[in-house]
C-alpha angles and dihedrals in degrees: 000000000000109000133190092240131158086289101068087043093060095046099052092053092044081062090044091056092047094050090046093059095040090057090038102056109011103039096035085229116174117257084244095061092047091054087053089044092056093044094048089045084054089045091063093041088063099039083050094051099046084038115051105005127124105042108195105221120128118182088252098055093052092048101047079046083234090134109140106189102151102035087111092030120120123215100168117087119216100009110143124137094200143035083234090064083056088048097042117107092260097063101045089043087053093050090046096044084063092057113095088044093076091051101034102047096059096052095044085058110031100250123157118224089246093063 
């Protein structure tokens, strides 16, 4: 089993701190674009986290080849049989996961909303 523990935690804010004082001090960037920078990089931790973790493998699984990763995985788009599958959890978490991305990306690059 792959966990989110306290590891992954310090890495990713060994590379937050890297990237701070990269833009920082390499790239001149404002101390308010910094603040949205951090919140955005813990945005994506913790999406990470809810998202992806835990990751079911155990050594005997992968040698035996009995991984299962797509087994609950949906390729088909659009394929819902019932108005209660639009208005389910997963679909409203999902709307609201891809949030931030529409007001912290612009910032983080510099787009204007007309383009």
């Amino acid at each position: 089993m792959i966990d989110f523990d306290i590891s992954i935690i310090i890495i990713g804010l060994v590379l937050l701190s890297i990237l701070y004082i990269y833009f920082k001090f390499v790239m001149k960037k404002e101390n308010v674009f910094l603040l949205f920078f951090s919140i955005f990089y813990f945005y994506l931790l913790i999406s990470i986290k809810y998202t992806l973790f835990p990751i079911p493998i155990t050594m005997a699984k992968v040698v035996r080849n009995e991984t299962a990763f797509l087994s609950g995985v949906n390729l088909i788009p659009f394929n819902y049989k019932s108005v209660n599958y639009l208005l389910s959890k997963q679909v409203i978490y999902n709307i609201l996961l891809s949030v931030p991305f529409g007001f912290g990306i612009p910032y983080i690059t510099k787009l204007n909303r007309k383009n």
